[in-house]
C-alpha positions in Angstrom: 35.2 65.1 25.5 35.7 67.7 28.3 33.1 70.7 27.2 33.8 73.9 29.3 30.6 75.7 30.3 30.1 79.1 28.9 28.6 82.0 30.3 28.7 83.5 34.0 29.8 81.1 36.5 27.1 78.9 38.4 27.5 79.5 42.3 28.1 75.8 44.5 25.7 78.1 46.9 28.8 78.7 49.3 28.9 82.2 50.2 31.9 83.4 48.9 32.8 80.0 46.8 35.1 81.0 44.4 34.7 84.6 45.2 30.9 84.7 43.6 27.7 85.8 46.3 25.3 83.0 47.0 22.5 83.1 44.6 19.3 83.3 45.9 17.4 80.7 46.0 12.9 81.3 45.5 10.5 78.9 44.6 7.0 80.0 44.0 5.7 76.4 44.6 7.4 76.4 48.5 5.8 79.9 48.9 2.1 78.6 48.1 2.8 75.8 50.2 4.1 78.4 53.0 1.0 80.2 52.4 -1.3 77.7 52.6 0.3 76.2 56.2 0.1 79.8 57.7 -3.5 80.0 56.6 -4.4 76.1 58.1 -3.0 77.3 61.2 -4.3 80.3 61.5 -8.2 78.8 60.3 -7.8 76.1 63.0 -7.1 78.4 65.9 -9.9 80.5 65.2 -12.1 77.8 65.1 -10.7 76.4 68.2 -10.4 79.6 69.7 -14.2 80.3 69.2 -15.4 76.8 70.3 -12.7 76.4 73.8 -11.7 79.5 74.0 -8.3 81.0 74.4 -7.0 79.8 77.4 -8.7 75.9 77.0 -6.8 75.7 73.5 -3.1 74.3 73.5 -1.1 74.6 70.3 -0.8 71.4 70.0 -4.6 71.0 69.9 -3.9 74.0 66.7 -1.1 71.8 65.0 -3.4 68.5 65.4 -6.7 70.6 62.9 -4.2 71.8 60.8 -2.5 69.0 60.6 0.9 70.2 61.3 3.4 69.5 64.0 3.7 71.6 67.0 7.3 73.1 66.1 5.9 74.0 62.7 3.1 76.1 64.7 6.0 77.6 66.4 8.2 78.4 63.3 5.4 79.7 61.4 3.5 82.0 63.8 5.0 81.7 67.3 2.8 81.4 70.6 -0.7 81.7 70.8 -0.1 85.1 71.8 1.4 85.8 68.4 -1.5 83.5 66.7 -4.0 85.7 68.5 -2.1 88.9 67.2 -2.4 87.4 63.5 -6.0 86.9 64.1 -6.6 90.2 65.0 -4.9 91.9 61.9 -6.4 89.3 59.8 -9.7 91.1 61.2 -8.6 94.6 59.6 -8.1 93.4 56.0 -11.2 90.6 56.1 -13.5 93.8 56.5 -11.8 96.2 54.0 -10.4 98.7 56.6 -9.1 100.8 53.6 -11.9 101.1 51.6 -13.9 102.0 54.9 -11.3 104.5 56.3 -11.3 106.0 52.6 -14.9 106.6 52.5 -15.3 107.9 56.3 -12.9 110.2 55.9 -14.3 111.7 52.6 -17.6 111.9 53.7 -18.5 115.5 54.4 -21.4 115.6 56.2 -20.5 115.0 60.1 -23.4 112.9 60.7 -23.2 110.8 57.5 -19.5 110.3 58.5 -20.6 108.8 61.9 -23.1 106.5 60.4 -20.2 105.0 58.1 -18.1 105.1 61.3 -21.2 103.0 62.7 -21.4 100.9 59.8 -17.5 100.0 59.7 -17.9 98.7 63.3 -20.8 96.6 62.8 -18.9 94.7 60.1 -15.5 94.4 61.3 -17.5 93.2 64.8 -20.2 91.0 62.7 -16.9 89.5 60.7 -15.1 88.8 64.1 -17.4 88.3 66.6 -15.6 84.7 67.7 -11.8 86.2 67.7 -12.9 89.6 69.6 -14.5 87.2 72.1 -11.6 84.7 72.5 -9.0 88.1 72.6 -11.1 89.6 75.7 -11.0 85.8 76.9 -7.0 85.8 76.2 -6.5 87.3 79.6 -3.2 89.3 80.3 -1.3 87.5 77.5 1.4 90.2 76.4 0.7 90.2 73.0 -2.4 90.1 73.2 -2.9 93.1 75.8 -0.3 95.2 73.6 -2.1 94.6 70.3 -5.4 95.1 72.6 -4.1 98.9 73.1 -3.0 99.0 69.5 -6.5 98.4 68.5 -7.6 101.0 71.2 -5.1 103.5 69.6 -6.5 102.8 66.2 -9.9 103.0 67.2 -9.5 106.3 68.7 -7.5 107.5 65.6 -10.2 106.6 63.7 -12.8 107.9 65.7 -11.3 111.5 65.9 -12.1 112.9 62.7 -15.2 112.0 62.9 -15.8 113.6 66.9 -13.8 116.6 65.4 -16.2 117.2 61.8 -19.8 117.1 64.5 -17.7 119.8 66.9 -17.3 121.5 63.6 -20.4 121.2 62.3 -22.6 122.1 66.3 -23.8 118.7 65.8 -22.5 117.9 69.6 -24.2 120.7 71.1 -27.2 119.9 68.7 -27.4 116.1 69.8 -26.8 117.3 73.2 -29.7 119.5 73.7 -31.7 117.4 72.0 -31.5 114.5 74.8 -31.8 117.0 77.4 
């Protein structure tokens, strides 16, 4: 007995098979496995990154901990430059830079602001201390210089409002006359 399928028609996965758009495809099981391979990566270069250093570690000496292959490194994050630069943002959301940036900026008291300001430092530098090391060590690698400046510029961002609310307040004038 030949049964004819009802409903819509079932795409071969051809674009344009039959005239019908190729149906996309997810699986949430390939995107935990994804996942979990970005973070293996990324967990054995900062290890290896703290204990050789930048320029002593090879990405295949990051796809041997992780237990990956080299190309895989390379599909999945790029160079160590890029690995470096993943590192670095990873740094941001480790320490709760929202939450932080939230409660500097609604702090109203100038000097209370600069002691958060203070505070954020000391944990997104406590948190990183072995990437912020191997990023200075990464030399003149371009993505690392250019996120380098990037975290310059965002330092300096962040820092403004908080340089602007003691001008406000005297507080400059005040702290300077007091170390004269």
């Amino acid at each position: 007995m030949n049964e004819r399928r009802q409903g819509p028609p079932v795409s071969t996965g051809a674009p344009g098979a039959a005239g019908e758009p190729r149906r996309t495809y997810r699986s949430t099981l390939r995107d935990e496995q994804a996942a979990d391979t970005r973070r293996r990566i990324v967990h054995a270069a900062r290890e290896l990154f703290g204990s050789q250093g930048f320029t002593a570690t090879t990405v295949a000496d990051i796809a041997g901990r992780a237990g990956v292959s080299q190309p895989t490194v390379y599909a999945v994050l790029g160079s160590k430059g890029e690995i470096m630069r993943a590192l670095l943002a990873r740094l941001e959301d480790d320490a709760d830079a929202a939450t932080w940036k939230a409660r500097i900026d609604a702090e109203k008291d100038p000097r209370r602001k600069l002691d958060w300001y203070a505070a954020w430092h000391r944990e997104l530098f406590s948190r990183g201390r072995d990437v912020l090391a191997a990023a200075l060590g990464a030399g003149n690698e371009a993505g690392v210089v250019e996120f380098r400046k990037q975290g310059d510029r965002s330092a300096r961002e962040w820092l403004a409002p908080v340089v602007s609310s003691l001008a406000t307040s005297g507080a400059l004038r005040q702290i300077g006359r007091a170390h004269v």
